[in-house]
N, C-alpha and C positions, 0 to 999 in steps of 0.2 A: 360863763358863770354856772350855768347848770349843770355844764360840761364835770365841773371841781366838783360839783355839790355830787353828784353824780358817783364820781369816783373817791369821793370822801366815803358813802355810805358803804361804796364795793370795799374800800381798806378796812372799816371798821370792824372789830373784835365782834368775836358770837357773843347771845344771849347765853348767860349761863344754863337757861334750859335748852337751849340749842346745843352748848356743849354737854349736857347730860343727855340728850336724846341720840346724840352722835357717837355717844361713845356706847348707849346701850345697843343701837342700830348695830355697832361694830362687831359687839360683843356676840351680836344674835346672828351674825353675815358670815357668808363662804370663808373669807380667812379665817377667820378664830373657829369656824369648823377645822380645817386641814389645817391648820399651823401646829397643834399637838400630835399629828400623824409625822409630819414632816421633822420634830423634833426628836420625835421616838427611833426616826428613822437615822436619822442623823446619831445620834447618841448612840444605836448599838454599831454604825460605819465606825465611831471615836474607838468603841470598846474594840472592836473588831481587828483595828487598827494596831491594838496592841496585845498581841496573843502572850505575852511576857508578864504578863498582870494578874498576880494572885485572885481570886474570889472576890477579896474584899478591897481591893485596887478596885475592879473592876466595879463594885456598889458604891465605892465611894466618888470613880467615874461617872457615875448616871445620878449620881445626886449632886453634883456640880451640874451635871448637863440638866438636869429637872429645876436647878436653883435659875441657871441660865437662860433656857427655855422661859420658863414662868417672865422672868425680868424684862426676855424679846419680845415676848408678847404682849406685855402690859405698854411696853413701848409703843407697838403698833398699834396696839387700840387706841391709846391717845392719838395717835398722829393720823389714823385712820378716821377716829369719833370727831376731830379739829377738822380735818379735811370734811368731812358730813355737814359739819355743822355751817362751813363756810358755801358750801355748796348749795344745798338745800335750804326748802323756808323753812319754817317752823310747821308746818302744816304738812308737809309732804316728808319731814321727821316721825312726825306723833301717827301720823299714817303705817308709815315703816316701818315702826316699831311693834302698832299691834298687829301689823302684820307676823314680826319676824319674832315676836313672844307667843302666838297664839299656836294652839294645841297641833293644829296642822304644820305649821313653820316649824314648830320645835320636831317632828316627825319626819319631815325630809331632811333638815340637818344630818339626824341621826343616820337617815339614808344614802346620804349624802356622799360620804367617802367607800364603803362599800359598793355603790353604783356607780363611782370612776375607777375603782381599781378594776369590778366587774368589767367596764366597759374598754380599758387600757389593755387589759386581758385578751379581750375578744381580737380589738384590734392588733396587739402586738405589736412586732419590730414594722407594722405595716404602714405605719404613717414615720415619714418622713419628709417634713415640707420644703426644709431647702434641694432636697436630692431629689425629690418629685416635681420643684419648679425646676431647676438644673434642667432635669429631662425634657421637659414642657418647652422648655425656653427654647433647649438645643434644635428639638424638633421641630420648632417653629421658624425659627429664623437661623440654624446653621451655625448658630455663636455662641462659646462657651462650650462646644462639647466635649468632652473627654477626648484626648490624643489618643488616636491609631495603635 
């Protein structure tokens, strides 16, 4: 019996300020930093894609992909702010959030994506983790290593 009651309260739907604080947490969080870099990014690979496109093909390209962008993201912020809100209490929401609104939060955001390209930079073509375990493995136990 407790066992149900138990999993009854796990099933049950967020507080409405649960879904609002989950979806501000969302809004203020690592994705919705990097998902307009990654859209930007994407969008000029589309244009890129077609070197056959007038000027204004090509604007009228990027505001399809600005229209589209905008819509995936609003997407994940709900799904992201629902997942929050089911996860967390309420307490450890309202926490989260003045954390990730507050004057310093909004400040590593902004530094945010410029200190991982800096840092991707640095390290370059140099991380490679399946081809770096490969080697590890090979080395280790003889198996898996590249043919002769």
């Amino acid at each position: 019996m407790i066992l149900l009651a138990a999993l009854a309260l796990l099933a049950s739907d967020p507080s409405a300020e649960a879904l609002a604080l989950g979806r501000r947490l969302a809004e203020t969080g690592t994705l919705a930093a990097l998902l307009p870099i990654k859209v930007e990014q994407e969008t000029e690979e589309l244009v890129a894609e077609h070197p056959e496109y007038n000027e204004a093909d090509k604007s009228a390209l990027r505001a399809v992909a600005a229209q589209q962008g905008s819509v995936g993201i609003d997407r994940l912020m709900d799904a992201t702010g629902r997942a929050y809100a089911n996860a967390l209490s309420l307490e450890d929401l309202r926490v989260l959030v003045a954390f990730n609104e507050s004057p310093a939060a909004k400040r590593w955001r902004q530094a945010m994506p410029g200190a991982m390209i800096a840092a991707m930079g640095e390290v370059g073509g140099e991380l490679d983790f399946k081809g770096d375990t490969r080697k590890a493995f090979c080395t280790k136990t003889g198996k898996g290593c590249p043919a002769p």
